[in-house]
N, C-alpha and C positions, 0 to 999 in steps of 0.2 A: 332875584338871583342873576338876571341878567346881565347888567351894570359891572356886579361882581367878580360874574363870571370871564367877564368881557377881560377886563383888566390881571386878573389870571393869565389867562390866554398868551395874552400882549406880552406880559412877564417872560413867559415862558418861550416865547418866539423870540426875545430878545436874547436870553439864555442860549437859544439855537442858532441864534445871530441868521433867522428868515427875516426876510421883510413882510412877509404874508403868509398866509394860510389858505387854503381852499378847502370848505366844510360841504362834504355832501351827503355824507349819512344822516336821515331823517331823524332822528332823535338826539344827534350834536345841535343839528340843526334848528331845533326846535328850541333848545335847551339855552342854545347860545343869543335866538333873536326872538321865540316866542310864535316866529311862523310855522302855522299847524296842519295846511296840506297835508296828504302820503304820496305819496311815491306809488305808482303800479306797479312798480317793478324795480328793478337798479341798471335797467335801459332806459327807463322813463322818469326822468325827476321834476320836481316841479320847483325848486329852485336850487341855487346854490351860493353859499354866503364866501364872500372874497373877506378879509378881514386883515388889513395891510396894520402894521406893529405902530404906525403912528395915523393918525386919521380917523374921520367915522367910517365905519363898518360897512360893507354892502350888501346889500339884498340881490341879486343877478335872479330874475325868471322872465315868466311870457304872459302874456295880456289874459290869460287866462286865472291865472292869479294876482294881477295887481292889486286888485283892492284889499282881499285877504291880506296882501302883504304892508300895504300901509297901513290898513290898520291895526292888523294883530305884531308889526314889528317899527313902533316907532322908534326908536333907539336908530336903524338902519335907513342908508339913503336907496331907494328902491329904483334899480335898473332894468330896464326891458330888453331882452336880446331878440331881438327882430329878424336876425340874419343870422341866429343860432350863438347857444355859446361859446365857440371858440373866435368867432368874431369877435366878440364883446370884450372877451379877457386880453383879445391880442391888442386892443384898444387903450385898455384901463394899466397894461402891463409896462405900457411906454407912457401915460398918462402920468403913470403914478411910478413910473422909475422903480419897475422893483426888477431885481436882479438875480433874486434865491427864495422860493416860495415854498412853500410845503402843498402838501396833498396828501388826502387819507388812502395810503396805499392797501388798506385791508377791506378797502369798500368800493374805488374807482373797479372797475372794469377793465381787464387787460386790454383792452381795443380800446375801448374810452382813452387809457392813459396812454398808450403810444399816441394815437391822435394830437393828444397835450402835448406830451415831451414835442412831439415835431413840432408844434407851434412856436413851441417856447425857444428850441433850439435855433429857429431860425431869428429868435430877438435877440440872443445871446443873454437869455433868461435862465438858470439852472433851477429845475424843477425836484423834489426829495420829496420821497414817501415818508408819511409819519406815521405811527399808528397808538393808537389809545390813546393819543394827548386830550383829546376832551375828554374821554371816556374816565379819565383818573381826577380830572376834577369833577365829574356828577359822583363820583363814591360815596361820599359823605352829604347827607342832603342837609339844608338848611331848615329852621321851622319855618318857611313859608313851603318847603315841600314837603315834610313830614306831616305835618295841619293836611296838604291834599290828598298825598298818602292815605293818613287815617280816615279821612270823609270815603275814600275807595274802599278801604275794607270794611265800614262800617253800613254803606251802600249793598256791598255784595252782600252783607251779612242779615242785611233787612230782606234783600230777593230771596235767598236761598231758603229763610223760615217761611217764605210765602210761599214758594212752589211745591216745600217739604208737605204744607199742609192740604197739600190738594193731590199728593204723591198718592196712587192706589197700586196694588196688584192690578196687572192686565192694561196699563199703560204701557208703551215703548220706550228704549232709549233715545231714539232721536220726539219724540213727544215731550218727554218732560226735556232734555236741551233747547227743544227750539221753544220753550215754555220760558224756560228760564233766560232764554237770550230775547225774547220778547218782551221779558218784564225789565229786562237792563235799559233797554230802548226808551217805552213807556216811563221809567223813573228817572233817567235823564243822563244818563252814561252816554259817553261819545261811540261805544261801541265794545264789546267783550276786548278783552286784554289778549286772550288767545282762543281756540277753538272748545269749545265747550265738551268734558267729557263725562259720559254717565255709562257706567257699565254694570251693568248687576251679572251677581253669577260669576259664572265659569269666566267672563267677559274682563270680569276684573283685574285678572290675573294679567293682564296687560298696560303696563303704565302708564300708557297712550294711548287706550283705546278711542276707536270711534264710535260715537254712537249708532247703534244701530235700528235694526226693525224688532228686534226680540222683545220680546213681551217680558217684564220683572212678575218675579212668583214673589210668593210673600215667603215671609221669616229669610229671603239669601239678599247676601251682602251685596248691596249697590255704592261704586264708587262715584262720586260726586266731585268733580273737577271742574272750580270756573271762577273767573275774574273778568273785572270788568279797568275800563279808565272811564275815569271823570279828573274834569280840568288837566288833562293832559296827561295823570300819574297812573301806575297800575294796580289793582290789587291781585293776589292769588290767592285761593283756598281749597283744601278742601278735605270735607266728610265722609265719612262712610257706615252708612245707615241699613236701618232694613225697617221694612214697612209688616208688622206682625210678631210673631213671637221667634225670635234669631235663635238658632242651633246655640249649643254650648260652646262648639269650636268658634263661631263666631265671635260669641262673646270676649271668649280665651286671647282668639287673636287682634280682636279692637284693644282693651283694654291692656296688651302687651307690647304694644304698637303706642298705645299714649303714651307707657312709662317711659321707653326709649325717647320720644320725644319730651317728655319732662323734663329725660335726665342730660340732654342737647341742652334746651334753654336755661337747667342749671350752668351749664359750663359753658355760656355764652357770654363774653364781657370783652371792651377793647381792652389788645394786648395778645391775645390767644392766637391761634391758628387756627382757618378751616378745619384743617386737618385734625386737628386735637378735638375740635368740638362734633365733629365728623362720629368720631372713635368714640365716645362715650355713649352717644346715641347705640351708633353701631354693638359696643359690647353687651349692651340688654337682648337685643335681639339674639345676638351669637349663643349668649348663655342661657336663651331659652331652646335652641335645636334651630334655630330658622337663619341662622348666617349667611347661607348659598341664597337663602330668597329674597334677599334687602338688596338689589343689585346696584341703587343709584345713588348720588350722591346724597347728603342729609336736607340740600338747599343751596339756593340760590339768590343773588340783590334782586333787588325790585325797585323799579322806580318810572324814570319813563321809559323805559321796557321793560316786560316783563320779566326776561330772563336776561339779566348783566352781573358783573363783577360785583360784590366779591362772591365767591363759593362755600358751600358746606361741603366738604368733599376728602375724598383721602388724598386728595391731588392737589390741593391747595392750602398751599406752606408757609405765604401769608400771614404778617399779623392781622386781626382786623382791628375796625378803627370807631371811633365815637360816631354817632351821625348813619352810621351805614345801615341799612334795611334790609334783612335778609327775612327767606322762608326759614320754617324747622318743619320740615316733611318726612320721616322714616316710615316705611311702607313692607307688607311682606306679601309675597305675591306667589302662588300654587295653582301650577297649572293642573285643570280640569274642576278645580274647589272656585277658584276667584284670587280676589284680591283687598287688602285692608292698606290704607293711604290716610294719614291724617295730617292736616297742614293748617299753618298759622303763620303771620307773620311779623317780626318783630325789628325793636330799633334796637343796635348795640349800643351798649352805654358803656362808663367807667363802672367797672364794678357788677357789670351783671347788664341785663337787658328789660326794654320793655315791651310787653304786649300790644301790639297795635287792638288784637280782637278782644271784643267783650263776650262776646255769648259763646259758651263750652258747654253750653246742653249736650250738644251731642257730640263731642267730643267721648262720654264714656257711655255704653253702652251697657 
């Protein structure tokens, strides 16, 4: 996707009549040269890709990551900034004659970017914030990331039946989490996709919960929230089980919680709207009494990050499009009772959608 992506890019900078771009969000960045560093933070970066509309592409970081960088980004010619990055660009900016560059203004750093703009003002450089321009060509992923995609969810989906089966009464929240984020490691995942949540109980009724020290009793609902990346993509899932014989209400509200999301990936196809496919979901729920308690949106893309563009959502008007990867999650949640969360994830298609997940054992309870 690289190659591809690159010339995209170029396109589109040409359209904006930039000479360049400067890419420092970790997941443009990764996307566009394949270098896979993190970032500690968005004071601390570990590189940042200059990408002038004619020319090869640059790799800008510090001695600390060179090698990662030539080897995981040969496509780019890999610079070291010694004297810090604004030395380097004030170098490459008269080098390379560029006069109008762009910048991710929804991810630079209000200090960072005055810093710039002064640099550049003083080249007689004119600097412009851009935002979402890569972010709109990863939307639709190609089959070499939907193939990594599926190995992500089909990964999570192998750990999750392992830890399910070792799942007892009188285990903790954070035991089986760091259980299962141990087994990500062990199988070969670069690292959980986001924080791992398991909430049984009363616990559940929190859409984010943390794990905690609580002990799970048997027959109440544990919500089971977790994804992992491998080769760089992410996957998200998640079940909601109960280890022993589940109350009736339980039962009532897993299996009314699947149909809603059934009737989501019915109405999932390019051409529709979040929004629309949002509301179908949402009406099952509504017309069983629990409307107030479905508070979030239906889903979310996925890809190299976990949560991106496009949405399930009542806020998102959107058509979607072939290619795209989203969750279908409708969830109903009662505080003091718990909470019931079911999630999969799927590619849009013309005509309908496909299932990334194969095993819905427990999907109905």
């Amino acid at each position: 996707m690289t190659i591809a992506a690159l010339a995209t890019l170029k396109t589109r900078l040409q359209r904006r009549k930039l000479d360049a771009i400067l890419i420092s969000q970790p997941h443009n960045r990764r996307f566009l040269s394949g270098f896979s560093p993190l970032d500690h933070g968005i004071e601390e970066s570990s590189g940042v890709l200059l990408i002038p509309r004619k020319g090869r592409p640059l790799l800008l970081t510090d001695s600390r990551f060179e090698l990662a960088a030539r080897q995981e980004a040969p496509d780019f010619e890999v610079l070291l900034y010694r004297k810090g990055l604004l030395a380097l660009l004030k170098e490459l900016f008269t080098t390379l004659k560029i006069k109008k560059c762009g910048f991710e203004g929804h991810y630079t750093l209000h200090s960072s970017a005055e810093k710039l703009l002064k640099m550049a003002t003083g080249l007689g450089v004119e600097l412009l914030p851009v935002t979402n321009l890569v972010e709109k060509i990863r939307l639709c992923k190609d089959q070499v990331e939907l193939a990594k995609i599926e190995r992500a969810v089909l990964l999570n989906e192998e750990i999750f039946q392992e830890v399910y089966g070792q799942l007892r009464p009188g285990m903790t929240e954070i035991e089986v989490a760091l259980q299962i984020e141990n087994t990500m490691r062990m199988r070969g995942a670069e690292r959980p996709s986001f924080e791992t949540i398991v909430a049984a109980g009363p616990n559940g009724a929190l859409p984010h919960a943390v794990p905690s020290s609580r002990t799970i009793k048997e027959g109440e609902p544990i919500v089971i929230d977790m994804g992992l990346i491998l080769e760089g993509y992410c996957s998200d899932m998640t079940r909601t089980v109960a280890r022993g014989t589940p109350a009736p209400k339980t039962r009532e509200i897993i299996r009314l919680v699947r149909q809603a999301q059934l009737a989501g990936m019915a109405a999932l196809q390019a051409g529709v709207t979040g929004k629309q496919v949002d509301a179908q979901a949402r009406a099952v729920i509504k017309g069983a009494g629990y409307g107030d308690k479905f508070g979030h949106g239906l889903g979310h893309g996925v890809g190299l990050a976990v949560h991106e563009a496009p949405g399930l959502s009542p806020r998102y008007t959107k058509k979607l499009q072939a290619g795209m990867v989203v969750t279908v999650e409708p969830g109903i949640y009662i505080e003091g009772w718990g909470g019931v969360r079911l999630e999969n994830m799927v590619v849009v298609e013309e005509g309908g959608c496909r299932l990334l997940n194969r095993d819905t054992t427990f999907l109905d309870l």
